[in-house]
DRENBA-785747 format. One record per residue: x, y, z of N, C-alpha, C, O in turn. Coordinates in steps of 0.02 Angstrom, whole numbers, plus 32768, in hexadecimal, padded with zeros to 4 digits. Layout:
! residues N
XYZXYZXYZXYZ ...
! end
This chain:
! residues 341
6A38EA364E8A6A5DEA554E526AA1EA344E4B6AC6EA294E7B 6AB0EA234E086AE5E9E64DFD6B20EA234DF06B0AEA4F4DCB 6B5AEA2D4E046BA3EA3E4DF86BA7EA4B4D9A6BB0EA1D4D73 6B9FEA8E4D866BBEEA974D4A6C0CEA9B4D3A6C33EAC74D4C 6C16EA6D4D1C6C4BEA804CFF6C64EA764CA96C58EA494C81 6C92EABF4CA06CAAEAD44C586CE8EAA44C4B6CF6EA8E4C13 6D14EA924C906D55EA5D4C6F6D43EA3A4CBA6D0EEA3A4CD8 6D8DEA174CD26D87E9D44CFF6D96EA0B4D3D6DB0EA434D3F 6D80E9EA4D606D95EA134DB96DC6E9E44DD86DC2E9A84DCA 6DE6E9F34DF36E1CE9BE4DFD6E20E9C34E596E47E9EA4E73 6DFCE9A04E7B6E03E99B4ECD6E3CE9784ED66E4DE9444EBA 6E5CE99F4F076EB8E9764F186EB2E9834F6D6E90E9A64F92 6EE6E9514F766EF8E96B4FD06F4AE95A4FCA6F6CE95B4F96 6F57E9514FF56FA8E9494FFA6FABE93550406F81E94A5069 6FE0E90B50536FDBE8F7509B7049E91950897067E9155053 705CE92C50B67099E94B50C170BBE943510370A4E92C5137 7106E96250F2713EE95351387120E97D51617133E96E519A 70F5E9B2516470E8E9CE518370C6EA22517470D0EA38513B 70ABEA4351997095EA8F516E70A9EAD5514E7090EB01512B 70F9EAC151797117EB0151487133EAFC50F77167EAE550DE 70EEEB1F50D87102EB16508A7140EB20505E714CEB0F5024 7172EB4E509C71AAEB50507171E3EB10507B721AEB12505F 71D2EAE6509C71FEEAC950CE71E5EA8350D67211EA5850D9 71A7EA6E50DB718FEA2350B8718EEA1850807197EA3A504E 717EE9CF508D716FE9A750397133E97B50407111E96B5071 712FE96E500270FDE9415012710AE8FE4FFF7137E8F14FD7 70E9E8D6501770EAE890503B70B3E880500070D6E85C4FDD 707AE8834FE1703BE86D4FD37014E8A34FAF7001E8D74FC9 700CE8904F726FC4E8B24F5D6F8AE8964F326F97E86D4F05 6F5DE8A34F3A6F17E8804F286EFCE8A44F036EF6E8DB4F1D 6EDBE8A04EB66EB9E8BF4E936E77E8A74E906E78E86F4EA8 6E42E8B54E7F6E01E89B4E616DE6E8E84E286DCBE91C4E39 6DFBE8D24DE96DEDE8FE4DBB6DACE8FC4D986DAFE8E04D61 6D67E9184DAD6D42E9144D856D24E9344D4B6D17E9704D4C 6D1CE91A4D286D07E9374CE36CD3E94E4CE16CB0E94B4D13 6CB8E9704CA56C79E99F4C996C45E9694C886C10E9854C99 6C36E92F4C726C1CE9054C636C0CE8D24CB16BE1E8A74CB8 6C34E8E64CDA6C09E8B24D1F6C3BE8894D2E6C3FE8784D69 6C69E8704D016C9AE8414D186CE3E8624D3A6CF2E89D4D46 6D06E8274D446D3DE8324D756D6BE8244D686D6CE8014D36 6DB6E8344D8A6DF1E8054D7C6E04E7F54DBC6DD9E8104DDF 6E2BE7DA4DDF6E53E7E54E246E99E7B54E236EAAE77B4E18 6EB7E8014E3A6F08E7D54E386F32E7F54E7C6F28E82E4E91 6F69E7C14E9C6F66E7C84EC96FBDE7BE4EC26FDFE7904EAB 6FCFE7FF4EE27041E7DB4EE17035E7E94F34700FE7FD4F60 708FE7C14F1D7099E7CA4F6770EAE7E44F5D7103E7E64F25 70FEE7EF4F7E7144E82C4F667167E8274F96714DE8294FCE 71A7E8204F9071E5E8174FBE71FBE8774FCC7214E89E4FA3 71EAE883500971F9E8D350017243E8E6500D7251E9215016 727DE8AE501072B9E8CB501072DAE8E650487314E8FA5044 72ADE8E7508F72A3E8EB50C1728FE8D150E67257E8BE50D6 72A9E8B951397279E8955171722FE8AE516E7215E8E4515E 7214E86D518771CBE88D518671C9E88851D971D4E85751FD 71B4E8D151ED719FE8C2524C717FE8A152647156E8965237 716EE88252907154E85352D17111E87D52BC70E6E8685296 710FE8B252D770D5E8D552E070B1E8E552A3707AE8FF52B0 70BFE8DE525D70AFE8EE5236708CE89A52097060E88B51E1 70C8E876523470ADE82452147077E7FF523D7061E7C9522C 7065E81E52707025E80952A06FEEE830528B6FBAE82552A9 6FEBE86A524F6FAFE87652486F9DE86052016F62E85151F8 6FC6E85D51D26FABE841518E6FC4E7F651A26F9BE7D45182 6FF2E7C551C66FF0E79851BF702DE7745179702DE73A5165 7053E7A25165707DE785514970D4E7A3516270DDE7DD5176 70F8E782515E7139E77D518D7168E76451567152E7485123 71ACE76E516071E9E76D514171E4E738511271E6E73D50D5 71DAE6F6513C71E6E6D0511F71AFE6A050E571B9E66750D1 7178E6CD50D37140E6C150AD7164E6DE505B7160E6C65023 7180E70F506F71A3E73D501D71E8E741501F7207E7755017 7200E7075029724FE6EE502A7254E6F04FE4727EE7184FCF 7234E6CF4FB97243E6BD4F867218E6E14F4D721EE6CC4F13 71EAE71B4F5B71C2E7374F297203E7734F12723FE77A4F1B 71C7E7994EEC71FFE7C54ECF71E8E7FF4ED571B2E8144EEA 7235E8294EB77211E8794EEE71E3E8A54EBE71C5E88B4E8F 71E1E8DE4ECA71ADE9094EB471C4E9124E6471A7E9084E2F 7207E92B4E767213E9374E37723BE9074DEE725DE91B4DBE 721FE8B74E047219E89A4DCA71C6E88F4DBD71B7E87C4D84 718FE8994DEE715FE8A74DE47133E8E74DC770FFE8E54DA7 714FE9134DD77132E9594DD7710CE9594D8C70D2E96E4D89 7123E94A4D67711AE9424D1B70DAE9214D1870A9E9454D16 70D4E8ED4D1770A0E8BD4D2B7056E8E34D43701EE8EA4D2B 7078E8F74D81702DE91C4DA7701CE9564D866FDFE9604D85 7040E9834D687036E9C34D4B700AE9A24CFD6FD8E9BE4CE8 7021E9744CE56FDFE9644C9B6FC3E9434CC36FE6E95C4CEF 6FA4E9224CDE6F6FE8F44D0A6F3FE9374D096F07E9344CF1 6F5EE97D4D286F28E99D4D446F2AE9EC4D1F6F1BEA214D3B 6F3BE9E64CEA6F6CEA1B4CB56F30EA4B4CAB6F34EA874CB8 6EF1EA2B4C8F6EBCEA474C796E73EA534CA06E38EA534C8F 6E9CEA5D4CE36E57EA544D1C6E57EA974D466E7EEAC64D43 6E22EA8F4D6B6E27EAC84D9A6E2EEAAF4DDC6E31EA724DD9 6E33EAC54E1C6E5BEAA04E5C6E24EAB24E7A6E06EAE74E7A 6E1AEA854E906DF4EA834EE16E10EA574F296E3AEA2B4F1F 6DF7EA664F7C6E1AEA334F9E6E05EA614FD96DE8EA934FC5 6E08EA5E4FFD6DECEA70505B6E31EA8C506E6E61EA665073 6E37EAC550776E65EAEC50836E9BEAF850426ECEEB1A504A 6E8EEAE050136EC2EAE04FEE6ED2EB2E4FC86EFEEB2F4F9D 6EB4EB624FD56EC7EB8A4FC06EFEEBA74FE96F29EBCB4FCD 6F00EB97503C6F31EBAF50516F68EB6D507C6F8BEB7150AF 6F5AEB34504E6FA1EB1450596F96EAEC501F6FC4EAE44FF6 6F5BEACF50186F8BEA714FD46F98EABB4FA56FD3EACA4FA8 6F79EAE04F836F94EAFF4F386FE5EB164F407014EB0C4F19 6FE5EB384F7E701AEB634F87705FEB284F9D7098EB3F4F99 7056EADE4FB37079EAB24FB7708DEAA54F7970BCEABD4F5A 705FEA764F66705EEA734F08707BEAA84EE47081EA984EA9 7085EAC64EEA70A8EAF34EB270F1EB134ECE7117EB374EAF 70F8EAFB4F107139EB054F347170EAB54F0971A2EAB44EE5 7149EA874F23716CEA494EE8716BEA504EB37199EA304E98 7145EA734E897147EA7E4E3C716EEA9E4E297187EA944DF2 7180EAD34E5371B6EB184E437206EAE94E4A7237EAE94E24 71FBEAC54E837256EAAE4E8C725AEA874E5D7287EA934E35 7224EA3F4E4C722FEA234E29723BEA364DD37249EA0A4DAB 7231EA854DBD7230EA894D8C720DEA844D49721FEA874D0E 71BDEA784D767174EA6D4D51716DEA9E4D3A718DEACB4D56 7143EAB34CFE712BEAEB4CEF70E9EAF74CF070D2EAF64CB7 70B9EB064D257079EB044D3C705CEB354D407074EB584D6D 7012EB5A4D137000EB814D116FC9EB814D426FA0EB544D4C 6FCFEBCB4D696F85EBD14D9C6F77EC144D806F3FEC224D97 6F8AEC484D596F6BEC6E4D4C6F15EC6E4D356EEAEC964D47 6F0AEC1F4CF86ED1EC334CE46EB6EBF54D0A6E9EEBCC4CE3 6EB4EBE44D4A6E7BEBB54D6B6E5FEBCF4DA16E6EEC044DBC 6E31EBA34DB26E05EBC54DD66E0EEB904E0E6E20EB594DFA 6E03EB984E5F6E13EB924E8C6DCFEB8A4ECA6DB9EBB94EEB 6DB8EB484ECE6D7BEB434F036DABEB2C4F3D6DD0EAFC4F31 6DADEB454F706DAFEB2D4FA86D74EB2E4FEB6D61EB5C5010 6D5FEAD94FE66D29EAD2500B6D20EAF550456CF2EB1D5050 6D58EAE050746D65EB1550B46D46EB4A50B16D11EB4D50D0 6D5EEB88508A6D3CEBB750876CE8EBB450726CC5EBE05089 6CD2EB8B50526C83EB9B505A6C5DEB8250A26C29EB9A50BB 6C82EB5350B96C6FEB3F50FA6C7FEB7751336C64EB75516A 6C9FEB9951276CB0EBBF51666C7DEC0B51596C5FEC2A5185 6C80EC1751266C58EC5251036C0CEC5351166BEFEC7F5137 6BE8EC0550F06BB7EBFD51036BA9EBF451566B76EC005177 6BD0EBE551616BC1EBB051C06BE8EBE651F16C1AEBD1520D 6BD8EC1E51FB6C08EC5652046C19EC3B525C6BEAEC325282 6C62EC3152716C65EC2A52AC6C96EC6152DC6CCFEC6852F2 6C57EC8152DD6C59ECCF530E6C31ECBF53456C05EC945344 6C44ECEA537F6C27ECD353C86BC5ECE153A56B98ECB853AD 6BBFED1753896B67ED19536F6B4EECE553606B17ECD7537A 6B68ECC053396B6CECA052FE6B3FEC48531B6B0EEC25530D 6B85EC4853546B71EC0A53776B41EC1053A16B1FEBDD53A0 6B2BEC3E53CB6B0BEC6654016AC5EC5053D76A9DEC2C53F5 6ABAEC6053A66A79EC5753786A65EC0D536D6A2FEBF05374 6AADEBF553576AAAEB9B534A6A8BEB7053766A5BEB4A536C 6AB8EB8053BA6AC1EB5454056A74EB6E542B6A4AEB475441 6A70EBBC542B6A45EBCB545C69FFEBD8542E69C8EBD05448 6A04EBE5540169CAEBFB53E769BEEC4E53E96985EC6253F6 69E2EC6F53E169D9ECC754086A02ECEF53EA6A2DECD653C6 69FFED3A53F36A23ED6253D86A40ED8B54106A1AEDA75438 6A83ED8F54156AA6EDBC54476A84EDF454566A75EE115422 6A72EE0E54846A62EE6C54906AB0EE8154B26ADCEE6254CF 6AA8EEB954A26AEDEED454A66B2FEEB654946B5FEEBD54BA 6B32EE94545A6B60EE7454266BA7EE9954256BB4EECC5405 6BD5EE7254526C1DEE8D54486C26EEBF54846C5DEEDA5486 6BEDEED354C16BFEEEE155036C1AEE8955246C05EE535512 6C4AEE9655536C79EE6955686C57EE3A55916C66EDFE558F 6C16EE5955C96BD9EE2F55E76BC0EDFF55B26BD1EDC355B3 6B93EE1B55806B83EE07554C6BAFEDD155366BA8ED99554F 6BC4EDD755216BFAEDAA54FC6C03ED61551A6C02ED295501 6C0EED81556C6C34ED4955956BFAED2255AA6BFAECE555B3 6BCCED4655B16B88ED1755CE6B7BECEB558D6B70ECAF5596 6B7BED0055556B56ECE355016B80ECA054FF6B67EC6B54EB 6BCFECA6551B6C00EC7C550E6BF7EC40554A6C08EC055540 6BD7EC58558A6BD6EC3355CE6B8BEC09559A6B99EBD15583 6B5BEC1B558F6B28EBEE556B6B1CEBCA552C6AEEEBA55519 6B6FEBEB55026B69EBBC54CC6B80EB7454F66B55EB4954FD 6BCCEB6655126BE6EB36552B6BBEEB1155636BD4EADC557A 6B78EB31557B6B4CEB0355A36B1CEACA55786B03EA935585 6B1DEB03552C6AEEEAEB550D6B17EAAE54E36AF0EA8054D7 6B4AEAA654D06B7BEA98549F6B82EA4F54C16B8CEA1D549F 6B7BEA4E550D6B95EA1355376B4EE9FA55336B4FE9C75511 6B1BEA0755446AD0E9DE55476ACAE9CD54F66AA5E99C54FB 6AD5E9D554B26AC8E9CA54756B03E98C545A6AFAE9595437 6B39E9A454756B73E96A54686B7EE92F549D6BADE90854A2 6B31E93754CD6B53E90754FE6B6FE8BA54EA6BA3E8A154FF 6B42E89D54BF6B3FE85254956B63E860545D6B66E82E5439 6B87E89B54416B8EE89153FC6BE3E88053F36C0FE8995417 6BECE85853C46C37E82D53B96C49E857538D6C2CE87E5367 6C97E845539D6CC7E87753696D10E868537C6D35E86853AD 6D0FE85153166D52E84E53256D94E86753106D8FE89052E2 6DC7E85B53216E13E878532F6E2BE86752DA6E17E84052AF 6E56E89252DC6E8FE87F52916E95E82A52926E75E808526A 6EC3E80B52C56EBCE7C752DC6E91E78F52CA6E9EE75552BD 6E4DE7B652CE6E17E77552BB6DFEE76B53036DCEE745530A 6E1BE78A533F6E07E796538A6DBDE7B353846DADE7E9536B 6D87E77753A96D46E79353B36D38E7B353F26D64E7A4541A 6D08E7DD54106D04E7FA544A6CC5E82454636CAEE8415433 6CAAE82E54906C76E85254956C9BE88654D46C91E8825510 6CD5E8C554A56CECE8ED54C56CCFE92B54F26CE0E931552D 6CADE94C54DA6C5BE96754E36C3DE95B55206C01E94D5524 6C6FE96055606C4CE952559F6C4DE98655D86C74E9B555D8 6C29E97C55FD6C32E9A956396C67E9AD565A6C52E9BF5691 6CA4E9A8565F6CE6E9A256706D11E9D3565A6D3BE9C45630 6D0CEA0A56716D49EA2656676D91EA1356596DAFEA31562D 6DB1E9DC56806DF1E9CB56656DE6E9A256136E13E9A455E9 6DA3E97D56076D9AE96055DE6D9FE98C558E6DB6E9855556 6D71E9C355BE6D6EEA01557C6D95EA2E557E6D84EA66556B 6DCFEA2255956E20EA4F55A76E37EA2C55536E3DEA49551D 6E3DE9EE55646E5CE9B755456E54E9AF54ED6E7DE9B054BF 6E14E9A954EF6DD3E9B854B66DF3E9F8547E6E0CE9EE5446 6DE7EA4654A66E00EA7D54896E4AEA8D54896E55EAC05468 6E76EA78549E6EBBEA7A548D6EDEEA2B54756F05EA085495 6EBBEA1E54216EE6E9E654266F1FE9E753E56F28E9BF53B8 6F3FEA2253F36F80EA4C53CF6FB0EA4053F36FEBEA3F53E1 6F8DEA3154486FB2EA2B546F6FF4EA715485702FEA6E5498 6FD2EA99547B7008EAE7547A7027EAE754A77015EACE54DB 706EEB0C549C709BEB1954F87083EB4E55097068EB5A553F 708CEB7454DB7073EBC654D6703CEBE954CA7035EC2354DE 7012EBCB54AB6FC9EBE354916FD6EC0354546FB4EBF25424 7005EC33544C7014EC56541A7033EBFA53C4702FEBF35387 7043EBE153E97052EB8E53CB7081EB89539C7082EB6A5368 70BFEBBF53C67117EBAA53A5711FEB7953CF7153EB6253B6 7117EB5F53F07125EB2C540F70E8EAE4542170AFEAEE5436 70FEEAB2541870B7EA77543670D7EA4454477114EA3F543E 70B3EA18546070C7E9DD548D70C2E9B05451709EE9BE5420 70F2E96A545870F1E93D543470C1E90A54567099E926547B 70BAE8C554537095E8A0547270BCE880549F70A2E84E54B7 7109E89354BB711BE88F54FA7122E8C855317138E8C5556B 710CE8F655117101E930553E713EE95B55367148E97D5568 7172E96554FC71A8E97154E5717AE9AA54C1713FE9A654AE 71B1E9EA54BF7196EA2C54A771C9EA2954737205EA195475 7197EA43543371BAEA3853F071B3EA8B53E87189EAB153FF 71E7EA9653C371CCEAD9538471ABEAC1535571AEEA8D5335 7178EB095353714EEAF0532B713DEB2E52F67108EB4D52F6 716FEB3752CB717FEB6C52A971C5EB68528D71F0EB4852AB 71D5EB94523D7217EB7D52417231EB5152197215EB2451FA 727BEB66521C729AEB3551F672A5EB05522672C1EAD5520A 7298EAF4527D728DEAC252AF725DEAB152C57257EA9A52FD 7229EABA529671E0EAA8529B71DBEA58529971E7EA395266 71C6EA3852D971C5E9F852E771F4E9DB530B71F2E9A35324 7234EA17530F727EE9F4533F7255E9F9538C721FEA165394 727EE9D453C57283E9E6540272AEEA1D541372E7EA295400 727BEA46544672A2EA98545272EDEA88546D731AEAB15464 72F8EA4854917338EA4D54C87361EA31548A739EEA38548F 7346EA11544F736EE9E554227396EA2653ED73CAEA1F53CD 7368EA6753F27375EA9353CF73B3EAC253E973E0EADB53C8 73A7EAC4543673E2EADE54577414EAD85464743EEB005479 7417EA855452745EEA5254457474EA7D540474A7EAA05407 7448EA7A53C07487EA79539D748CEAC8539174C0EADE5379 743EEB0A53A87452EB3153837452EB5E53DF7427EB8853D4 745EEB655409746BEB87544A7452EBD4541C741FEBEC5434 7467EBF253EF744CEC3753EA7400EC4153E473E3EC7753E2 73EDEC1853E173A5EC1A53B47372EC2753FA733AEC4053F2 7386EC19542E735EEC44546E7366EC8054697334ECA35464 73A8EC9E546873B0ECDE54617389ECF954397362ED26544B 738DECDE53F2736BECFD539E7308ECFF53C272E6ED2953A5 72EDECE453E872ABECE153E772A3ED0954227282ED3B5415 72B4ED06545572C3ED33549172CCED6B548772BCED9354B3 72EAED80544C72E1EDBB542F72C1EDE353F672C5EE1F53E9 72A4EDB553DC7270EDB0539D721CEDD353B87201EDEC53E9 7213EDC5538871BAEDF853907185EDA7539C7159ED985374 7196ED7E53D77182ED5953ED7146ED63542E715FED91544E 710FED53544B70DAED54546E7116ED4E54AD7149ED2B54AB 7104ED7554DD7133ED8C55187124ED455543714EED30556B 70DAED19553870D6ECDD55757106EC9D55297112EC64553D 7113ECA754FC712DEC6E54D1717EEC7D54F671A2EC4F550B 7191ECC754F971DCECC054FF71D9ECA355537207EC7F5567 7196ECBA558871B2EC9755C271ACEC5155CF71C7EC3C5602 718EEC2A55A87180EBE8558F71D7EBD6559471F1EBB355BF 71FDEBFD55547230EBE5552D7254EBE4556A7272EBB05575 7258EC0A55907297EC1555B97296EBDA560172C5EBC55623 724BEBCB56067246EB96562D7278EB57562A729DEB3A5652 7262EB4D55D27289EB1355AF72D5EB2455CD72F2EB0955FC 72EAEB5355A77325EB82559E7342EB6A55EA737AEB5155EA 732BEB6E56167344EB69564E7346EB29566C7355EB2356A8 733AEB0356507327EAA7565C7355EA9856407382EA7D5660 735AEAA1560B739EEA7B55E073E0EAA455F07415EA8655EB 73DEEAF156057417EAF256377429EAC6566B745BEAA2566C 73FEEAC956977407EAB356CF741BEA4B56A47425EA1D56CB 741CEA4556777412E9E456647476E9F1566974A3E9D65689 7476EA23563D74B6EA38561574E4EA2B565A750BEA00566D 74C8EA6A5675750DEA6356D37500EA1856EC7527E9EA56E1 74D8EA13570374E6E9DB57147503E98D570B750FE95C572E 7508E9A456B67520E96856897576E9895696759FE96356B0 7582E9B2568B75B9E9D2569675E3E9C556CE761EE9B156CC 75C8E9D056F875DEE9B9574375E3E961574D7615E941575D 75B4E94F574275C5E90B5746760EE8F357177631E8C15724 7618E91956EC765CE8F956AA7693E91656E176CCE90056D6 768EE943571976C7E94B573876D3E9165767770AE8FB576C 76ABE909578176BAE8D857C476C2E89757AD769AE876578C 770CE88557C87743E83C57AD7725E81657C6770BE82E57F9 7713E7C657B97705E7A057E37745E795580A7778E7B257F6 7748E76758477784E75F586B778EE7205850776CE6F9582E 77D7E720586F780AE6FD585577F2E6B4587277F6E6B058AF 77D7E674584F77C8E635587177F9E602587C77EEE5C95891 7839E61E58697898E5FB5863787DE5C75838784AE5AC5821 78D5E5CA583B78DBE59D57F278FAE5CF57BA7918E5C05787 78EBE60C57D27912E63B57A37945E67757B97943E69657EE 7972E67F578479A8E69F57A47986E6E257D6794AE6EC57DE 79ADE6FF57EB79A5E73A582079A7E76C57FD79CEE76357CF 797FE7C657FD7994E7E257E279C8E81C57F779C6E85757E8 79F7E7FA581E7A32E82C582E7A5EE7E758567A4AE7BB587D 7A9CE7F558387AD4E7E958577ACCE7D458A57AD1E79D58C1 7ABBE81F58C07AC0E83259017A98E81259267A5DE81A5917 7AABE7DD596A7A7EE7C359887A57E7DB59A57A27E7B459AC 7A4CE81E59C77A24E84459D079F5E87659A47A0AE8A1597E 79AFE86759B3799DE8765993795BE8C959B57964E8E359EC 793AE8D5599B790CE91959AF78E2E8F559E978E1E90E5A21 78BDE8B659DA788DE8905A0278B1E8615A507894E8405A7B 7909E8775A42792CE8515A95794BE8105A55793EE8045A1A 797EE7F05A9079A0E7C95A757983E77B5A487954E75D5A63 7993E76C5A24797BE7315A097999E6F85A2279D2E6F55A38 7963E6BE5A1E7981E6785A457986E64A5A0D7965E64D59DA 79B1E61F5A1C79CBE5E45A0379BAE5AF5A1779A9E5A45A51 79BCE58659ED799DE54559FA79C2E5185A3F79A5E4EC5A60 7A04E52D5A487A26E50D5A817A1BE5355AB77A1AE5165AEB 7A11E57B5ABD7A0BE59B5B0279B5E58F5B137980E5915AF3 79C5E5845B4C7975E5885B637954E5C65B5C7971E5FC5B59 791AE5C05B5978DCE5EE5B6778EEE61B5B967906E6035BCA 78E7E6695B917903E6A05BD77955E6A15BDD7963E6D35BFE 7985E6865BCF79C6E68F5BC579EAE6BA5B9579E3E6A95B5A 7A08E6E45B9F7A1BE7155B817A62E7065B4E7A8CE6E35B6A 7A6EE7175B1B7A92E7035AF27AD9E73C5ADE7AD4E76D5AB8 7B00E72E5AF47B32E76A5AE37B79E7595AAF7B96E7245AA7 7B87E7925A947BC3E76E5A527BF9E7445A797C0AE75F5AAD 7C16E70B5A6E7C45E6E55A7F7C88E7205A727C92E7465A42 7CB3E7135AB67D00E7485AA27D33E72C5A6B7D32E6EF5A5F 7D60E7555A4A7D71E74A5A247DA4E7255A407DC0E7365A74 7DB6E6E15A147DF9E6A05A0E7E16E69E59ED7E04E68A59B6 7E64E6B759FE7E9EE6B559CC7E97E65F59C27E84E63259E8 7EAAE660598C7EB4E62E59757F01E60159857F34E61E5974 7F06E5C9599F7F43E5B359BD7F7AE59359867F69E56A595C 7FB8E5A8598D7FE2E59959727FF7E55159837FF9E54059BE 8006E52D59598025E4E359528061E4DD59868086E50E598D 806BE4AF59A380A0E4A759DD80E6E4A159B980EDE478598C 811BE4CB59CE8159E4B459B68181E48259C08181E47259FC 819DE46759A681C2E41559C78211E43A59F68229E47259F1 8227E4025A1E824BE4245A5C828FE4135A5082A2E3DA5A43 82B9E44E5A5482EAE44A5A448327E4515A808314E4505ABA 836FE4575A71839CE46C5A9A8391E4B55AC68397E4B75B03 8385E4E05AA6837DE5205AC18323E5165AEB8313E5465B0F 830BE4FB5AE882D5E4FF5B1B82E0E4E05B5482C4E4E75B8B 8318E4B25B3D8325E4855B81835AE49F5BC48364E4985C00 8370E4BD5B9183ACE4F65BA58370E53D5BEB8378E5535C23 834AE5415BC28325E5845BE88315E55D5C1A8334E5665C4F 82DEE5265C1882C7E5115C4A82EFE4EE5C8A82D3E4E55CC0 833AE4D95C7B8366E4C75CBD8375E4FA5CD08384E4F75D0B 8379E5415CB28396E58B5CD18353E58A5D09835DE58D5D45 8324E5885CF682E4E5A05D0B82D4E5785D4C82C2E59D5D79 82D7E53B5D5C82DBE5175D84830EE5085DBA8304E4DF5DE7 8357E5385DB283A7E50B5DB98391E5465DF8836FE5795DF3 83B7E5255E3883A4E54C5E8183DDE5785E8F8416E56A5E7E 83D1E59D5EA58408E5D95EB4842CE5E35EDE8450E6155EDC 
! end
């Protein structure tokens, strides 16, 4: 059965700085508009978002700062994309709960005037997840072939879950798959650390996933108007913002996560601290810092006293008066002084 359609459907994606819709931009968007007649259009920008684009965000779509140096931003485009796709209806794999709601976050600043009241809205995602239901039953039926007895007792459950993942590893043993990257792999193994690796690759600090590892093992926020900063980079400039989450309606193992950090980059802080106190010593060559030859550490030596000789202030020397030239009256004293009695 061939796809009816009354006007064009317009499939879009968007590659962006990142997922918070109020707070990214986008980097890239891709149309393929097809018409009711079978044919197509496809147009493709690329958009300077006015903002750094993250490390972490440029390793999964693959485009980085310096690719949209010179494109232009949304909103000398916005215009453009809004008639390209003026008279269509939207479709896209998740896009009902991020490309539309992105898209129309740039349309609004930029000043587009874009109607969604009268379109209609496929997002593939949802028929895939609807149809392909992934509930512990669901898979239990897929993997094992069977129907739970006692469905949603905690035995039950845990045993259905111990034989999907026996079954899941013997079916995927040969099968390849790959990463955002273009990384091939046959992850799908009997290895626990392998399949540690496999199911957390969010890489979470917390599980709850305000926080994740970068690809140096650096814990980012991951939420936020510091969504993508480093946590210790955050404490540099904003120090309250432990407090603000520490006290927030945060998962009690995310805040003991935080305070781990919290307490690392204290401890970086003192010790950076302490080191700015301690002077290097004096290697001479430069003045002294006191007058006084004595000093807190015992007396200081001089280049003329030896090594172990103790150095004490020289006594004070009047200064000598010029000799007088000799006259009658001195000569006079000194025959009194001499003349025998």
């Amino acid at each position: 059965m061939k796809l009816q359609l009354k006007r064009p459907l317009a499939f879009f994606d968007l590659e962006t700085t990142g997922t918070n819709i109020g707070a990214d931009r986008i980097v890239e968007i891709s149309v393929i508009k097809l018409h009711p007649d079978g044919t197509d259009e496809v147009k493709t920008w690329r958009v300077h978002p006015g903002i750094p684009i993250p490390l972490e965000s440029s390793l999964v779509h693959g485009i980085y700062d310096e690719h949209i140096q010179n494109e232009k931003q949304f909103k000398e485009l916005g215009q453009e994309i809004a008639d390209f796709i003026h008279e269509s209806d939207l479709a896209g794999y998740n896009s009902n709960k991020f490309d539309i709601p992105m898209l129309m976050e740039e349309f609004l600043r930029a000043g587009v005037n874009f109607d969604l009241e009268s379109r209609h809205f496929v997002d593939v995602q949802n028929i895939f997840h609807q149809m392909e239901q992934r509930t512990l039953k669901a898979a239990y039926q897929f993997y094992c072939n069977k129907e739970i007895l006692n469905a949603h007792s905690a035995e039950a459950d845990t045993r259905a879950t111990m034989e999907v993942l026996l079954a899941q590893i013997e079916r995927y043993a040969d099968t390849e798959w790959e990463d955002k990257k273009g990384n091939r792999s046959k992850p799908v193994v009997g290895d626990v650390e392998a399949l540690h690796k496999f199911t957390n690759l969010s890489r979470p600090v917390d599980f709850a996933g305000r926080m994740v590892y970068n690809e140096q093992g650096e814990e980012l926020i991951n939420f936020g108007k510091h969504k993508g900063k480093r946590v210790e980079d955050v404490f540099d400039v904003e120090p309250s913002y432990y407090s603000w989450m520490m006290q927030g309606d945060f998962p009690l193992y995310t805040k003991r996560k935080l305070e781990e950090i919290y307490k690392r980059w204290n401890a970086k802080k003192a010790a950076s601290r302490q080191q700015n106190r301690v002077q290097p010593p004096n290697q001479g060559g430069g003045a002294p810092s006191s007058n006084n030859v004595f000093q807190n550490n015992g007396p200081k030596s001089s280049p003329s006293i030896h090594q172990g000789q103790q150095q004490y202030p020289k006594p004070f020397k009047k200064k000598e008066e010029p000799a007088k030239p000799v006259d009658e009256d001195m000569l006079a004293q000194l025959a009194n002084k001499f003349r025998k009695g």
